[in-house]
C-alpha positions in Angstrom: 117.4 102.6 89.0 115.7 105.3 87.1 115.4 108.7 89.3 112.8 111.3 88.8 112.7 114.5 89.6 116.1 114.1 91.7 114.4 111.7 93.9 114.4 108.1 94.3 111.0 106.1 94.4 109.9 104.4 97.0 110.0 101.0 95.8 106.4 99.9 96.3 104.1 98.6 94.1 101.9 101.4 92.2 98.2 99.7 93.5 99.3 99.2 97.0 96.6 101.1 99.3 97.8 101.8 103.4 95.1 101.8 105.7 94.5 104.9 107.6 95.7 103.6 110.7 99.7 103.1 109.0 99.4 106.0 107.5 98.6 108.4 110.5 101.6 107.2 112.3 104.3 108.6 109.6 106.0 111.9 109.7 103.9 113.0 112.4 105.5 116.4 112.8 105.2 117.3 109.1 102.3 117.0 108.8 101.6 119.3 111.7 103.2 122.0 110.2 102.3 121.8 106.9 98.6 121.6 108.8 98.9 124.6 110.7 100.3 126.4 106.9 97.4 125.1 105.7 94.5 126.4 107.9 96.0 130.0 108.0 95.2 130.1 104.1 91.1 129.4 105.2 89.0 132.9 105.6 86.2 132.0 107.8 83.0 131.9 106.3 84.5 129.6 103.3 83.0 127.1 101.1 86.2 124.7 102.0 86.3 121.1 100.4 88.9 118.4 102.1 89.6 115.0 100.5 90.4 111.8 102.2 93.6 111.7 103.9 95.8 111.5 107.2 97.1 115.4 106.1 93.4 116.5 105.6 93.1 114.9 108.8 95.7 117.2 110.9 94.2 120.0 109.1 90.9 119.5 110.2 91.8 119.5 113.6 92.8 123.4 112.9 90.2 124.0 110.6 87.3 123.3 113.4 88.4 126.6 115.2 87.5 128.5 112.6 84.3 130.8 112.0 81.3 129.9 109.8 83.0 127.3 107.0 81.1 125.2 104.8 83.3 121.8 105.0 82.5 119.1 102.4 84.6 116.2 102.6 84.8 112.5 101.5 86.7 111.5 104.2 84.8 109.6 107.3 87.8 110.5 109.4 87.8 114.4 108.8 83.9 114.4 109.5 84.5 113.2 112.8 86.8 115.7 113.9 84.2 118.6 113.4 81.7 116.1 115.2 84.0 115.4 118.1 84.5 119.3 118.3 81.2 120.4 118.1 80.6 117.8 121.3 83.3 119.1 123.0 82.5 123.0 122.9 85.6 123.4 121.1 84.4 124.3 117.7 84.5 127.9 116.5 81.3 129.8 116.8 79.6 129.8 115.0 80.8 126.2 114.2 81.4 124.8 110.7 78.5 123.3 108.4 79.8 119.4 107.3 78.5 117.8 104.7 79.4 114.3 104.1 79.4 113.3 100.2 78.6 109.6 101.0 79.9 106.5 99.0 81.9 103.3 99.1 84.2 103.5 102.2 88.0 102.8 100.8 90.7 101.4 103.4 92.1 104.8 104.1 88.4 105.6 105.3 87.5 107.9 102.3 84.7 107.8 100.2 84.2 106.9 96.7 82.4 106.3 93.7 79.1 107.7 91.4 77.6 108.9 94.9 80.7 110.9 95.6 81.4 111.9 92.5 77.7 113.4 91.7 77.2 114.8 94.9 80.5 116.6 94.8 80.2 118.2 90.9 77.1 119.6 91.9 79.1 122.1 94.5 81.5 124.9 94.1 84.6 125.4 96.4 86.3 128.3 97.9 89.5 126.0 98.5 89.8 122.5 97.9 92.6 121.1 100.2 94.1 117.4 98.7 96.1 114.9 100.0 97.8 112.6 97.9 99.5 108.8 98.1 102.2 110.0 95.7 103.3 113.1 94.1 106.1 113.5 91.3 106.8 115.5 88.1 105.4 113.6 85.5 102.4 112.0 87.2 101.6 114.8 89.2 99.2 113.5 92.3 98.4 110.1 92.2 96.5 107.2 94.2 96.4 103.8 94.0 92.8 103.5 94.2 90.8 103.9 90.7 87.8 105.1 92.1 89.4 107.7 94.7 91.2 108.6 91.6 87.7 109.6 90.0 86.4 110.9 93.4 89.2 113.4 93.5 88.9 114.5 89.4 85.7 115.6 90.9 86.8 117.7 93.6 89.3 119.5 91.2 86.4 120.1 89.0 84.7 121.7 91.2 87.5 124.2 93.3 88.1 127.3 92.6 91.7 127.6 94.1 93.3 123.3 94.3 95.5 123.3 97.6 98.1 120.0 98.0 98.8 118.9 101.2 101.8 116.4 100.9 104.8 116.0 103.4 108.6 115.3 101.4 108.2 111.6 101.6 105.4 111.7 99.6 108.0 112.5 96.4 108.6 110.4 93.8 106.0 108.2 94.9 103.3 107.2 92.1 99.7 105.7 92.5 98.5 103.9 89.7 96.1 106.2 88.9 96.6 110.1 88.0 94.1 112.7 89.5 95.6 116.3 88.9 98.8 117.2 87.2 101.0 119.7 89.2 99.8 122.5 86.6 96.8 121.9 88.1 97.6 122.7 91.8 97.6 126.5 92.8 99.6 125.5 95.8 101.7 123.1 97.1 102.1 123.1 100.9 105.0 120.9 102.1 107.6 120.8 104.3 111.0 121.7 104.6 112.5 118.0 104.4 111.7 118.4 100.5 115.2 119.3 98.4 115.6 122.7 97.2 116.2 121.4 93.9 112.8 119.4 93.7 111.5 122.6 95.2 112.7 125.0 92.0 111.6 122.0 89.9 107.6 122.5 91.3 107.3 126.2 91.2 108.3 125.9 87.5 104.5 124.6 87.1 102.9 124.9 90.6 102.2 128.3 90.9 102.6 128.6 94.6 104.9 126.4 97.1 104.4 126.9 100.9 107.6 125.4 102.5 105.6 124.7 106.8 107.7 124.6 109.4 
């Protein structure tokens, strides 16, 4: 079996998409952390950008108690955090601005496509914060979805500092389809179930790694 990157793959079939439900319920408390690393990189008052994802998703749920943000997402699932908060009384005052790109709903509940896409190069980011089905050495961050693949070219386009979001079992993975190369990424945040070795491997072209936890 071929290894890259001193990891395994996960032997799963490159176009395979998880709902968002089977996805939410893995590594649970890494996600958390790497979360909570996440949100203290956010000044408030920030145009901040969040792609589909069950990572995004935990880092919403930090994100909404913080002042004055901008959020645009593709992700149905991260909009409704701010909206439950905002319900609540638990939102930061003042409470985040969410904009919704719109487009063809994938299973993992993010939106896609020419909608998207448009919609989100007409913006620029503070911080765009991306979760990923895979992430490895030589394909960088992949998906198996074409489209979300597309959706999430656009997002890079349009950041001004590209933030990964990906717990340790997401290495070695790969998507079918490339969306940003790990030169790409400012900064990785992970956790600490990722090998050192893989880790000295990244910071050789990520130019900042955030070990949560």
């Amino acid at each position: 079996e071929k290894v890259h990157g001193g990891a395994v793959p996960v032997l799963e079939a490159s176009t395979h998409e998880p709902g968002f439900e089977a996805k939410s319920a893995l590594e649970l408390s890494a996600k958390e952390e790497i979360a909570e690393a996440a949100a203290g990189l956010v000044a408030p008052g920030s145009a901040v950008a969040l792609s589909g994802g069950t990572t995004t998703y935990a880092l919403a749920h930090h994100l909404v108690r913080i002042e004055g943000l901008t959020v645009v997402t593709n992700s149905v699932r991260v909009a409704d955090v701010f909206e439950h908060a905002a319900r609540q009384g638990t939102a930061a005052a003042p409470a985040s601005t969410v904009v919704l790109t719109g487009g063809v709903r994938t299973p993992s509940d993010a939106l896609v496509g020419p909608i998207a896409d448009r919609a989100i190069r007409s913006l620029h980011f503070d911080l765009l914060f991306l979760g990923c089905h895979g992430i490895s050495l030589e394909a960088g961050l992949s998906t198996p979805n074409l489209a979300e693949a597309e959706t999430n070219r656009s997002f890079v386009a349009a950041a001004r500092r590209v933030i990964a979001v990906a717990d340790h079992t997401k290495w070695g993975t790969v998507g079918l389809s490339t969306f940003a190369s790990l030169a790409e990424i400012d900064t990785l945040v992970t956790d600490a179930g990722l090998p050192a070795e893989i880790r000295s491997a990244v910071a050789e072209q990520v130019r900042e790694v955030v070990i949560a936890g």
